[in-house]
Structure formats: structure tokens, C-alpha cells
PDB file of the backbone (N, CA, C, O) and the ligand in Angstrom, with CONECT records:
HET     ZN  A 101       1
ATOM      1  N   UNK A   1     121.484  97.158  87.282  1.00  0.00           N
ATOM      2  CA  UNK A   1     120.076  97.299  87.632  1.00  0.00           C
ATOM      3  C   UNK A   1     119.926  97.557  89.121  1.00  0.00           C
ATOM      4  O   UNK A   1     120.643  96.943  89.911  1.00  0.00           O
ATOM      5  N   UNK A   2     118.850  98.611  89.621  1.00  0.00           N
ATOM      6  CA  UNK A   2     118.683  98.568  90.760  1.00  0.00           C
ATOM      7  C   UNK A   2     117.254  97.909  91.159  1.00  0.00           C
ATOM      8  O   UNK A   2     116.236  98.012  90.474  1.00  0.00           O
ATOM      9  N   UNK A   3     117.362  97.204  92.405  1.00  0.00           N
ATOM     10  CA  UNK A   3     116.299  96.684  93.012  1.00  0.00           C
ATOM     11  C   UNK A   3     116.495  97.206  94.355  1.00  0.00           C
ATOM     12  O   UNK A   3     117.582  97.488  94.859  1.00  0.00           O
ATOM     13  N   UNK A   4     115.239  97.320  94.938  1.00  0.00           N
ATOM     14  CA  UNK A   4     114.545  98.221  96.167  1.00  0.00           C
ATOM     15  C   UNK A   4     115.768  96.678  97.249  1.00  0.00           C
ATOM     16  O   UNK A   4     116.131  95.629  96.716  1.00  0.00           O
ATOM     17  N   UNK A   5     116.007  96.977  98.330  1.00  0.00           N
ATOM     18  CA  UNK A   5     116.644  96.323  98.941  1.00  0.00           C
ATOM     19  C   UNK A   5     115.742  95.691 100.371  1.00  0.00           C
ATOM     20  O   UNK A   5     115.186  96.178 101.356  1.00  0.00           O
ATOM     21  N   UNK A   6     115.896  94.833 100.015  1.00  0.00           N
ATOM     22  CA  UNK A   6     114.765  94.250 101.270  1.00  0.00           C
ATOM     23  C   UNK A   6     115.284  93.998 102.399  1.00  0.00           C
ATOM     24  O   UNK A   6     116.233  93.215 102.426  1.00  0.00           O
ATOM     25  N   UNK A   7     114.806  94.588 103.612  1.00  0.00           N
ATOM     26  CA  UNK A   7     114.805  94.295 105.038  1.00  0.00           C
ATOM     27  C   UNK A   7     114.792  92.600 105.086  1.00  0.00           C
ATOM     28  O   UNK A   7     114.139  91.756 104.473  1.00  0.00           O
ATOM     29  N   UNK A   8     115.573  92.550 105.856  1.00  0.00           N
ATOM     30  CA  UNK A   8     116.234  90.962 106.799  1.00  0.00           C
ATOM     31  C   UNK A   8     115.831  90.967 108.014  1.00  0.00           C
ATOM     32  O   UNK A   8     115.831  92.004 108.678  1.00  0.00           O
ATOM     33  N   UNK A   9     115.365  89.632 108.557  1.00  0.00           N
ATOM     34  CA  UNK A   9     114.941  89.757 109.590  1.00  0.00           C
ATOM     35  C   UNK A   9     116.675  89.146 110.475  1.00  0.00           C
ATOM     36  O   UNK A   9     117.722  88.698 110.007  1.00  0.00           O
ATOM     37  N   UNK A  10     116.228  89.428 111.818  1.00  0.00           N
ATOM     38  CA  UNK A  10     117.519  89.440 112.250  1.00  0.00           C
ATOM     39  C   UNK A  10     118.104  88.186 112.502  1.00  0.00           C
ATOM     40  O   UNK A  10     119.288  87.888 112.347  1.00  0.00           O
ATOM     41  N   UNK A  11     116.725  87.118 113.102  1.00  0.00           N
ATOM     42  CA  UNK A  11     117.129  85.787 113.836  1.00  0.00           C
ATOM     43  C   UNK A  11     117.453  85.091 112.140  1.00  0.00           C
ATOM     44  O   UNK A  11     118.535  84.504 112.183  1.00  0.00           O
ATOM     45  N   UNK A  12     117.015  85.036 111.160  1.00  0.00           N
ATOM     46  CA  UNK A  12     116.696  84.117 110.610  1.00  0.00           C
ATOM     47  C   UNK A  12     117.431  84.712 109.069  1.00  0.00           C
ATOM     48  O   UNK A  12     117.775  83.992 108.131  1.00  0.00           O
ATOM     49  N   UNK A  13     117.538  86.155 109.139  1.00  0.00           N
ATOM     50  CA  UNK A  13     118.326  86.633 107.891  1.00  0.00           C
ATOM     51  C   UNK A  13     117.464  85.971 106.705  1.00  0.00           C
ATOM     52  O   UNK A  13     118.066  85.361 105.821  1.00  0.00           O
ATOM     53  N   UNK A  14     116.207  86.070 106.676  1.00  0.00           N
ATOM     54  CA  UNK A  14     115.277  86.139 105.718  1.00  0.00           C
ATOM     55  C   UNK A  14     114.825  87.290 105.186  1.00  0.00           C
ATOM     56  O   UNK A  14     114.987  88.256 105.932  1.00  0.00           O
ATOM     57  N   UNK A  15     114.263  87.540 104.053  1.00  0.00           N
ATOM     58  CA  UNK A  15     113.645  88.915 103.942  1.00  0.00           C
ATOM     59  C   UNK A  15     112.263  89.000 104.363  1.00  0.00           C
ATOM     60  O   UNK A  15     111.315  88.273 104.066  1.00  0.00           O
ATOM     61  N   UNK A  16     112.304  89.734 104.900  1.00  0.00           N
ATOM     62  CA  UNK A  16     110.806  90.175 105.473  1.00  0.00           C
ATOM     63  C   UNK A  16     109.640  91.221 104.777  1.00  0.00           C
ATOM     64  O   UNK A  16     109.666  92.392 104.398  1.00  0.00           O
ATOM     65  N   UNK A  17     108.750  90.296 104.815  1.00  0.00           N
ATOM     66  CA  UNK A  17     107.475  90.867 103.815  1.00  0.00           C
ATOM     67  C   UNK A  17     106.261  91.293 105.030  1.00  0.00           C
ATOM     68  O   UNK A  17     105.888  90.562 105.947  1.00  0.00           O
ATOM     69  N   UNK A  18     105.888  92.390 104.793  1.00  0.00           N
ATOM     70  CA  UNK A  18     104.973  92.678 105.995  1.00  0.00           C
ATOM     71  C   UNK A  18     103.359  92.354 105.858  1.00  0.00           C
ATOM     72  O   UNK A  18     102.482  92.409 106.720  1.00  0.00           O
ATOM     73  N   UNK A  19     103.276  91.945 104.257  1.00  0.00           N
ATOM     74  CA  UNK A  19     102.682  91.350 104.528  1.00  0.00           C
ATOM     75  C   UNK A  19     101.996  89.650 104.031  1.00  0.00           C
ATOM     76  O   UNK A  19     102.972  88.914 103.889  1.00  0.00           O
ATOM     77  N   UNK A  20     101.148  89.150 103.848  1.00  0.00           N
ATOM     78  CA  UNK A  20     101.404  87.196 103.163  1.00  0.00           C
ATOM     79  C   UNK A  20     101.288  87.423 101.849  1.00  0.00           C
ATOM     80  O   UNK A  20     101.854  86.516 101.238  1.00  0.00           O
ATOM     81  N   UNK A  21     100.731  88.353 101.014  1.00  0.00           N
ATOM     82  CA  UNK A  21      99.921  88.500  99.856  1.00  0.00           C
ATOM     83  C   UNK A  21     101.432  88.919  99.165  1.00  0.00           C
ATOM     84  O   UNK A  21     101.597  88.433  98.046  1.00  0.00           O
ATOM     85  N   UNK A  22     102.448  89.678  99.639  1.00  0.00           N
ATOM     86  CA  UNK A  22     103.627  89.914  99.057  1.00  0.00           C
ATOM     87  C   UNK A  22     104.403  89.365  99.255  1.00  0.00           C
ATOM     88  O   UNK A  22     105.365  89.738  98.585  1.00  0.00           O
ATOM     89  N   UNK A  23     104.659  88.397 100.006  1.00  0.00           N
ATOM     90  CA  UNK A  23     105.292  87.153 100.319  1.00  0.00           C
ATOM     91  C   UNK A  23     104.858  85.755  99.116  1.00  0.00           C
ATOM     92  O   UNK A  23     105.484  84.904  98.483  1.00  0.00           O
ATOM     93  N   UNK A  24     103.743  86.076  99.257  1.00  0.00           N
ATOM     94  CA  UNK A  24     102.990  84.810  98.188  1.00  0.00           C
ATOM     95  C   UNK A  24     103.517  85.131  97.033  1.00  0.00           C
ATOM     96  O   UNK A  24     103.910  84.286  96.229  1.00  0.00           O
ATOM     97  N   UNK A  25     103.579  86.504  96.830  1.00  0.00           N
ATOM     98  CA  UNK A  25     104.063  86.920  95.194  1.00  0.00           C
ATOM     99  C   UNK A  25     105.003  86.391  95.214  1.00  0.00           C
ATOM    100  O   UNK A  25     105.126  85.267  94.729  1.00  0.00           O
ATOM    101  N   UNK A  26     106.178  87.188  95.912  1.00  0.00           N
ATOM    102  CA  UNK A  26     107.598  86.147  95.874  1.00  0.00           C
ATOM    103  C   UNK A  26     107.793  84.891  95.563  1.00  0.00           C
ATOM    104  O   UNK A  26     108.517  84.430  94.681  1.00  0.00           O
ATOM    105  N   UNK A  27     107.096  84.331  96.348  1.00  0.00           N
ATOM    106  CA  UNK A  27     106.909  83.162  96.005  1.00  0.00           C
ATOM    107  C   UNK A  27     106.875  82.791  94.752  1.00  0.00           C
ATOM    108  O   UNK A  27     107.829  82.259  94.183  1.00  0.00           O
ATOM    109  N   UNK A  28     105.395  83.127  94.046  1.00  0.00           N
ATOM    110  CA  UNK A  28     104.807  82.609  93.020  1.00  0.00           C
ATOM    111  C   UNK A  28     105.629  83.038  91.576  1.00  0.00           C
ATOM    112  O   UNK A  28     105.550  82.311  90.586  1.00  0.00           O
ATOM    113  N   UNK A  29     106.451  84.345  91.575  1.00  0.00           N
ATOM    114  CA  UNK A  29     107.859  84.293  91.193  1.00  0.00           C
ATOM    115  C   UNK A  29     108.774  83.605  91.461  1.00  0.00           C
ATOM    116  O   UNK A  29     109.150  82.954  90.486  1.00  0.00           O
ATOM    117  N   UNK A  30     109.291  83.447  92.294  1.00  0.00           N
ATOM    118  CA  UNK A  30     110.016  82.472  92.436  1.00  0.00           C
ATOM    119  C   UNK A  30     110.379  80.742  91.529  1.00  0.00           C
ATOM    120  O   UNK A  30     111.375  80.143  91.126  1.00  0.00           O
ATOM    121  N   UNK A  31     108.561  80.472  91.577  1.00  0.00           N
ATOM    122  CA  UNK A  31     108.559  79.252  91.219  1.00  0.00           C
ATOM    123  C   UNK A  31     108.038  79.302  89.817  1.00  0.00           C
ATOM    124  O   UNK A  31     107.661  78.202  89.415  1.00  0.00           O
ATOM    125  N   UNK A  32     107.914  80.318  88.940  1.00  0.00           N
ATOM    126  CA  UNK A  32     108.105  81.151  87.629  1.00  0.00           C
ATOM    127  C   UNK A  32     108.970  80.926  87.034  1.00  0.00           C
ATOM    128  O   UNK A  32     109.007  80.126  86.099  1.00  0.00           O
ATOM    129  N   UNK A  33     110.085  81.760  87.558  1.00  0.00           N
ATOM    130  CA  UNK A  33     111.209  81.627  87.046  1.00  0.00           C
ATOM    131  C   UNK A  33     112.375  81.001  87.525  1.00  0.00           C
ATOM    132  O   UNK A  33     113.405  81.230  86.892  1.00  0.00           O
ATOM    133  N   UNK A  34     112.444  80.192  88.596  1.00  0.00           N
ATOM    134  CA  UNK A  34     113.294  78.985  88.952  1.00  0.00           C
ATOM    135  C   UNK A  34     112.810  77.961  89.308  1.00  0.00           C
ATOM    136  O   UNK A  34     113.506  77.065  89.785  1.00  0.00           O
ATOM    137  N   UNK A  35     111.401  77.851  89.146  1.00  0.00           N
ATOM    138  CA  UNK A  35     110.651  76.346  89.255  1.00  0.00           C
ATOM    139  C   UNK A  35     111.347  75.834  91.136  1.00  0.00           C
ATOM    140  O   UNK A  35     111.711  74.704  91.461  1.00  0.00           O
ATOM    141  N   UNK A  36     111.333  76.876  91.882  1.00  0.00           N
ATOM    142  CA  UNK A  36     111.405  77.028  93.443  1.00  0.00           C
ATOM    143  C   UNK A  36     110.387  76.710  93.986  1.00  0.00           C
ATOM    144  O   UNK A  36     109.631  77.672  94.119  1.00  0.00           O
ATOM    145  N   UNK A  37     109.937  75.612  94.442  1.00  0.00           N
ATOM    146  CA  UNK A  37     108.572  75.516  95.224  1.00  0.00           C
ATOM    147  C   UNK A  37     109.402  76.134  96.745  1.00  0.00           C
ATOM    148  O   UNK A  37     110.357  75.691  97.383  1.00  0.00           O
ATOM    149  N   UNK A  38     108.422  77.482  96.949  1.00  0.00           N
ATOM    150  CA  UNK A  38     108.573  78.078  98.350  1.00  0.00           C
ATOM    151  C   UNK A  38     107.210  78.151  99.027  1.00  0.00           C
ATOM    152  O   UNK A  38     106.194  78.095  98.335  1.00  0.00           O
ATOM    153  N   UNK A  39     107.145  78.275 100.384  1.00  0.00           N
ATOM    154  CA  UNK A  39     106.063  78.277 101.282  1.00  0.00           C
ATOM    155  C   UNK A  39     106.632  79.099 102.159  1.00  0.00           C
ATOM    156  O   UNK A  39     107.754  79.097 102.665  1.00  0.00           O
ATOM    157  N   UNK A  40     105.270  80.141 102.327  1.00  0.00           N
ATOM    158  CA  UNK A  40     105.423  81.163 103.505  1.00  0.00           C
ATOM    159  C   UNK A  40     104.629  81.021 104.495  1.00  0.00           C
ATOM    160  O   UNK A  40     103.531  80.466 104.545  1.00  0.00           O
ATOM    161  N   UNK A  41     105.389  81.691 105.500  1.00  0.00           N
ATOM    162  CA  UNK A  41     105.095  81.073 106.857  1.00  0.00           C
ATOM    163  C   UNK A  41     105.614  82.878 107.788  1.00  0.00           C
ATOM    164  O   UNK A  41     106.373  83.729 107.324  1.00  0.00           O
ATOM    165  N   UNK A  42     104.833  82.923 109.204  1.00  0.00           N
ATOM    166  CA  UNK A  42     105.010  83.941 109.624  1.00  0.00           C
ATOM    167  C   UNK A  42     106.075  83.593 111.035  1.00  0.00           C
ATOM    168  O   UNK A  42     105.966  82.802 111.972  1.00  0.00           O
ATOM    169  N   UNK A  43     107.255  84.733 110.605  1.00  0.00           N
ATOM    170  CA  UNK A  43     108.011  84.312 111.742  1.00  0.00           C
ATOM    171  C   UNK A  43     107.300  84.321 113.194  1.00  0.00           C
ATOM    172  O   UNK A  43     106.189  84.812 113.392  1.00  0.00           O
ATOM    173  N   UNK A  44     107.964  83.814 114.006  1.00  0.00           N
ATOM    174  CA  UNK A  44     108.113  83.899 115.240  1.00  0.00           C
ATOM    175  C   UNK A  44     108.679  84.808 116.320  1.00  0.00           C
ATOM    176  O   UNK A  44     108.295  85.119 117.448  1.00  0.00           O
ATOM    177  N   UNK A  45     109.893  85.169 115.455  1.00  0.00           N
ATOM    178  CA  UNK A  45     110.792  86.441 115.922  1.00  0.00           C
ATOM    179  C   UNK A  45     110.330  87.749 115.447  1.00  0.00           C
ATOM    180  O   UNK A  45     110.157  88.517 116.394  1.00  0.00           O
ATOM    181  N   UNK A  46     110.103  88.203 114.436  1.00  0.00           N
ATOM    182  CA  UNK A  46     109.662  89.694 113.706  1.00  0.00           C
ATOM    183  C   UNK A  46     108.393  89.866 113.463  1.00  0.00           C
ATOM    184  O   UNK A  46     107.928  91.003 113.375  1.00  0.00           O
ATOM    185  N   UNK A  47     107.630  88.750 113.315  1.00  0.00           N
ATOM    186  CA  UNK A  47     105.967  88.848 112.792  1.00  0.00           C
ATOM    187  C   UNK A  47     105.998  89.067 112.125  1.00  0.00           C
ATOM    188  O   UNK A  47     104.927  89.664 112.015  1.00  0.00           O
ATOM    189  N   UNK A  48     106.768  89.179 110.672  1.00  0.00           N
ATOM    190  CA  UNK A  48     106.223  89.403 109.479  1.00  0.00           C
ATOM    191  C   UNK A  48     106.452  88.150 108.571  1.00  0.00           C
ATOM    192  O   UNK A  48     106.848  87.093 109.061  1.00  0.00           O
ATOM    193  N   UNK A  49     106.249  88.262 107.526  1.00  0.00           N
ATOM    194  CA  UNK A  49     106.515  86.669 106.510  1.00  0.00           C
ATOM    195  C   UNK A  49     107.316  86.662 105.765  1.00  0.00           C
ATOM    196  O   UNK A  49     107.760  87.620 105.132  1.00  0.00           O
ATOM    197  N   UNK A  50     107.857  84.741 105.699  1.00  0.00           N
ATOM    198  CA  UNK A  50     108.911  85.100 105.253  1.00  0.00           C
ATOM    199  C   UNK A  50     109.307  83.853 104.391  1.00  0.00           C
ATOM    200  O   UNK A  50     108.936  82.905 105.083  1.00  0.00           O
ATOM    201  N   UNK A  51     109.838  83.380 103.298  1.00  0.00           N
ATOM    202  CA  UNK A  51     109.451  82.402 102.624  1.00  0.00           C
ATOM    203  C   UNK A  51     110.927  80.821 102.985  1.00  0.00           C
ATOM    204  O   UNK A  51     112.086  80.957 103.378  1.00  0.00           O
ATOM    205  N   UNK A  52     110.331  79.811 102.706  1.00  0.00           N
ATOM    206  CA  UNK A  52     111.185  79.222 103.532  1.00  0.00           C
ATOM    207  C   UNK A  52     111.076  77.152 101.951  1.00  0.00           C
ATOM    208  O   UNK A  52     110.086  76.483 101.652  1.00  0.00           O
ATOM    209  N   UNK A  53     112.159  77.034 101.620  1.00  0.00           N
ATOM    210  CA  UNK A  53     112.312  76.333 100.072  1.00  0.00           C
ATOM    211  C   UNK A  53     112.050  75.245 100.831  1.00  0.00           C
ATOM    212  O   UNK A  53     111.816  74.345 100.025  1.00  0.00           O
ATOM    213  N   UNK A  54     111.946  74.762 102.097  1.00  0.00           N
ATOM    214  CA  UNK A  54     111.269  73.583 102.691  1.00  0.00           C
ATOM    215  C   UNK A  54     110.345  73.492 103.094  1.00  0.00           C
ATOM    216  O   UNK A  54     110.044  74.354 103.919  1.00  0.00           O
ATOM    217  N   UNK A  55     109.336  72.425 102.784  1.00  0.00           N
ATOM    218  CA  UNK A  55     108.267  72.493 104.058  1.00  0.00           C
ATOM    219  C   UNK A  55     108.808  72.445 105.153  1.00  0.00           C
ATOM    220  O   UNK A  55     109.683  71.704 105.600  1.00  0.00           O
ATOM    221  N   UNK A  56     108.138  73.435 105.661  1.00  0.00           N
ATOM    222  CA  UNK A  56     108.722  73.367 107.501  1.00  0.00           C
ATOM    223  C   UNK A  56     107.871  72.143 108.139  1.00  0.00           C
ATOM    224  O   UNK A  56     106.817  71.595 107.817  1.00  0.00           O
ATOM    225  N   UNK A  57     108.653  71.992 109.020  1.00  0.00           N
ATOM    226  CA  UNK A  57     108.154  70.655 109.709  1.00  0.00           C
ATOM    227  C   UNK A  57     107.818  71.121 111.140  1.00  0.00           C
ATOM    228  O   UNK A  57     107.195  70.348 111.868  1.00  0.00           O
ATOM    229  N   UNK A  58     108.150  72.205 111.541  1.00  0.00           N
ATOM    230  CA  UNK A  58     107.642  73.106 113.024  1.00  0.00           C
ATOM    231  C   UNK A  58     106.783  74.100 112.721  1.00  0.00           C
ATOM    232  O   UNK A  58     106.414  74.855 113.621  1.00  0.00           O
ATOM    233  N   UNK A  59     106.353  74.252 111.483  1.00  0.00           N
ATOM    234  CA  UNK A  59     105.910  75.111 111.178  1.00  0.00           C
ATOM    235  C   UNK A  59     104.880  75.795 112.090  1.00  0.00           C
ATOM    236  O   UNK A  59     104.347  75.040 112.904  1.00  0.00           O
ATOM    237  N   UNK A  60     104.407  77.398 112.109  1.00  0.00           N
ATOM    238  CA  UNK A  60     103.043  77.760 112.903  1.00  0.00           C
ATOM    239  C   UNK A  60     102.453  77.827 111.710  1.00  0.00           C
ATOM    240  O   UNK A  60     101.514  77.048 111.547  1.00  0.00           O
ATOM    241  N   UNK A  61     102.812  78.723 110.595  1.00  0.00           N
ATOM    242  CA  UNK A  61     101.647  79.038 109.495  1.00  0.00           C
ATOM    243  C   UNK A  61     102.704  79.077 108.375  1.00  0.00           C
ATOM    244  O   UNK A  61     103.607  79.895 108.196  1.00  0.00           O
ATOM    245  N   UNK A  62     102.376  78.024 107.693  1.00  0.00           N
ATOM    246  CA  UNK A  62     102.569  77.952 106.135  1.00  0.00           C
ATOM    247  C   UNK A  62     101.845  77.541 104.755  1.00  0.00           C
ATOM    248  O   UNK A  62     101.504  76.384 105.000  1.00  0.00           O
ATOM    249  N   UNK A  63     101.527  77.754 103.784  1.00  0.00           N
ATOM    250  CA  UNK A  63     101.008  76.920 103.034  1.00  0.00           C
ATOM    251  C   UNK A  63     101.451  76.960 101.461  1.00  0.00           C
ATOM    252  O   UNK A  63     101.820  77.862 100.708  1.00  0.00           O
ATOM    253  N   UNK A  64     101.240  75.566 101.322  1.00  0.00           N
ATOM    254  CA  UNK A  64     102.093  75.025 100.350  1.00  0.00           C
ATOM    255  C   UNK A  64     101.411  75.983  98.948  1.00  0.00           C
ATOM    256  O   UNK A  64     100.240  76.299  98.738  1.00  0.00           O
ATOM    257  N   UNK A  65     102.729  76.287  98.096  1.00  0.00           N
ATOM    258  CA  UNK A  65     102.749  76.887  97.136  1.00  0.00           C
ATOM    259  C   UNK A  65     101.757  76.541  96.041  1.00  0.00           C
ATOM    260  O   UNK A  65     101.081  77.409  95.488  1.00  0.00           O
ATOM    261  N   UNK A  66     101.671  74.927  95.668  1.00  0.00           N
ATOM    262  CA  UNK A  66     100.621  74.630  94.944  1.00  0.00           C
ATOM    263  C   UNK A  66      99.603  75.354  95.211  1.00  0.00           C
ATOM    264  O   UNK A  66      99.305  76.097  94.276  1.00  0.00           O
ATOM    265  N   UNK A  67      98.713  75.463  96.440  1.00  0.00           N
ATOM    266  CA  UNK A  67      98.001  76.195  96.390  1.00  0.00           C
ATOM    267  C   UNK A  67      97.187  77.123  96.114  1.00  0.00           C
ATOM    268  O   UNK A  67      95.972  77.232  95.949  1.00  0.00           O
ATOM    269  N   UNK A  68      98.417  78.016  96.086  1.00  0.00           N
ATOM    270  CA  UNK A  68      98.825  79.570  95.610  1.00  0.00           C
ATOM    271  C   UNK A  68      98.717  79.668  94.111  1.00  0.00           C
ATOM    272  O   UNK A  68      98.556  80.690  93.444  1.00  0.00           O
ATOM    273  N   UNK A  69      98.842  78.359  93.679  1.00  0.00           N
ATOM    274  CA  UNK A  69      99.236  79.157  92.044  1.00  0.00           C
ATOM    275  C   UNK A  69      97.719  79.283  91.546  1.00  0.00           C
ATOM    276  O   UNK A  69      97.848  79.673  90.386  1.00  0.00           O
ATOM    277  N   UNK A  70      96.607  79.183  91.759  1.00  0.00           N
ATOM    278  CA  UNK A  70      95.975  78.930  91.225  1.00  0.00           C
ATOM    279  C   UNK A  70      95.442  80.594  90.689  1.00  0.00           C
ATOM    280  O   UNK A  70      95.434  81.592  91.410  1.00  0.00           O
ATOM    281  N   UNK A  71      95.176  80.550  89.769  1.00  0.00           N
ATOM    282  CA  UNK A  71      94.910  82.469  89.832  1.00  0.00           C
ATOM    283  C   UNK A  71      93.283  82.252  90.007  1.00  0.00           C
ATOM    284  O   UNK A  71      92.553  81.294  89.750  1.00  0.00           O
ATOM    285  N   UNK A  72      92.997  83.764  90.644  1.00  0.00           N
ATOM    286  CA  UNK A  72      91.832  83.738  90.727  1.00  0.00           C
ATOM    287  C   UNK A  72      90.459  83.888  89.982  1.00  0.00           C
ATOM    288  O   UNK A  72      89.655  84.817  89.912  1.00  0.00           O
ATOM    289  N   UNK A  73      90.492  82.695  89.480  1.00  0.00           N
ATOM    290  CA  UNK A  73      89.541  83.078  88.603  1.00  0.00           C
ATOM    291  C   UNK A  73      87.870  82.927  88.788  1.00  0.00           C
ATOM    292  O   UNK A  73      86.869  83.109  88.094  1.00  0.00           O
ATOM    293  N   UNK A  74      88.247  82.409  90.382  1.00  0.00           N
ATOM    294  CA  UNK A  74      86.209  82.721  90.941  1.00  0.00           C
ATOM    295  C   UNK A  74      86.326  84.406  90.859  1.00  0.00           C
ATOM    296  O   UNK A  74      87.134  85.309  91.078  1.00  0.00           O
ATOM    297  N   UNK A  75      84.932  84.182  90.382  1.00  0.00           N
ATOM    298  CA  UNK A  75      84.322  85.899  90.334  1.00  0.00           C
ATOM    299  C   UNK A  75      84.470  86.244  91.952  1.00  0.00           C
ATOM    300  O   UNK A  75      84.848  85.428  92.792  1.00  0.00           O
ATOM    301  N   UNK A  76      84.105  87.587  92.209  1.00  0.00           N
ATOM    302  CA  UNK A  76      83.820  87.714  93.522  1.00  0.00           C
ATOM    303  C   UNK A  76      82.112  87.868  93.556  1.00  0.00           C
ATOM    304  O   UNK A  76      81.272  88.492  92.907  1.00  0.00           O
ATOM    305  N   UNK A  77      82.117  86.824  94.824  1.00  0.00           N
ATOM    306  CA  UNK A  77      80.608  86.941  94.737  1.00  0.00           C
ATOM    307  C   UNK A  77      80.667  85.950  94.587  1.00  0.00           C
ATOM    308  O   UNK A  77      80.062  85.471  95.546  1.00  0.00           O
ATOM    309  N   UNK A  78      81.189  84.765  93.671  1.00  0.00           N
ATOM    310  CA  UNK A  78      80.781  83.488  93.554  1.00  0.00           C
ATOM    311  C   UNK A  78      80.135  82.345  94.640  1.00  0.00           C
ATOM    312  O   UNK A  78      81.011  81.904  95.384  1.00  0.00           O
ATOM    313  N   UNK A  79      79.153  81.932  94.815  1.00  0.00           N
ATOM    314  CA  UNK A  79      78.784  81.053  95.578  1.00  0.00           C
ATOM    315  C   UNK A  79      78.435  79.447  94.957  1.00  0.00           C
ATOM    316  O   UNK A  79      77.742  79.208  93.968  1.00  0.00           O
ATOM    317  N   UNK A  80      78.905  78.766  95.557  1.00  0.00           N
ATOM    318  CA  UNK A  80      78.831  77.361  94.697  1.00  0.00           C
ATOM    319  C   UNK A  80      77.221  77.146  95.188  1.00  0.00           C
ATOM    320  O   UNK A  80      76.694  77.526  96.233  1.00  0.00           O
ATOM    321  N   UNK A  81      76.418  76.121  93.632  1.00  0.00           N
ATOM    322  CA  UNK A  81      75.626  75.920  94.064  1.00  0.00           C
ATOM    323  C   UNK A  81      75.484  75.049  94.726  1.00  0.00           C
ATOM    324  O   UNK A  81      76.325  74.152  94.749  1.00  0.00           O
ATOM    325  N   UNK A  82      74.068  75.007  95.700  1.00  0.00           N
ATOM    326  CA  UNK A  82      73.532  73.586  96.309  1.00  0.00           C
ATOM    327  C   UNK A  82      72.103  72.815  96.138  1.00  0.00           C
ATOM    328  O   UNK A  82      70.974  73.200  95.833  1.00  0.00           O
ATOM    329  N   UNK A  83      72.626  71.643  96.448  1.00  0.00           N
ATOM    330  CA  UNK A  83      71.685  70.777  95.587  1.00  0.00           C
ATOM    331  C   UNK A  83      70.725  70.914  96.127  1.00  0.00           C
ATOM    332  O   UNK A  83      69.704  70.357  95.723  1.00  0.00           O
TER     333      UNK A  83
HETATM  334 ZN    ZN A 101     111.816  86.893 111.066  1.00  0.00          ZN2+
END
């Protein structure tokens, strides 16, 4: 089988996603089909994102995968009501 080959970043020899929304996918595959809780976070060295099986503890920007899984099922447009 071939798969598209993903760019590595250099400091960190991660693959690099240019952008969070395809990073998140990864992710959310990830934890699909190997039950991987990953969190992405944007390097420091390359600027792009890159997924990391620990919470980082230095982190600048990550957020936890739970999160993520939730699919979207607010409409767009949705506004919650108020009382
Ligand atoms: Zn990097």
C-alpha cells in the first residue's frame, strides 16, 4: 500500500501538519483505531502542528483529545438560549 509520506519536522522528527484541523484528524484516528489519546500542540521550531501521546507539561498550545471527539453536531447558527 502506498501512503502520501509526511514531512518531519527537523528539531522534533514529528510529522508536520500545516494545519490544527488535520492534525486533530490524526489524532481523532489515531484514538479510533489504537485507542491513542493524542493532543496537538503547535511547534515552536517549524510552526506547524504536531501531535504529541503526552500531555505536554510546557506546553504553548494543546488541547486535550477528549475534546475533539465530540462531532459536530451544533447546527451552524446555533445560539444557546437565554433566560
Ligand atoms: Zn516542529
Amino acid at each position: 500500500m502506498h501512503f502520501f509520506t509526511p514531512k518531519r519536522c527537523g528539531t522534533t522528527n514529528k510529522i508536520m501538519y500545516h494545519d490544527k484541523a488535520q492534525a486533530e484528524r490524526a489524532a481523532n484516528q489515531s484514538f479510533i483505531e489504537r485507542g491513542t489519546e493524542l493532543w496537538v500542540y503547535r511547534c515552536q521550531y517549524c510552526s506547524t502542528w504536531h501531535l504529541t501521546s503526552h500531555d505536554p507539561d510546557n506546553a504553548w498550545v494543546h488541547t486535550p483529545l477528549n475534546q475533539q471527539l465530540k462531532p459536530h453536531s451544533r447546527k451552524k447558527g446555533y445560539k444557546p438560549r437565554r433566560r
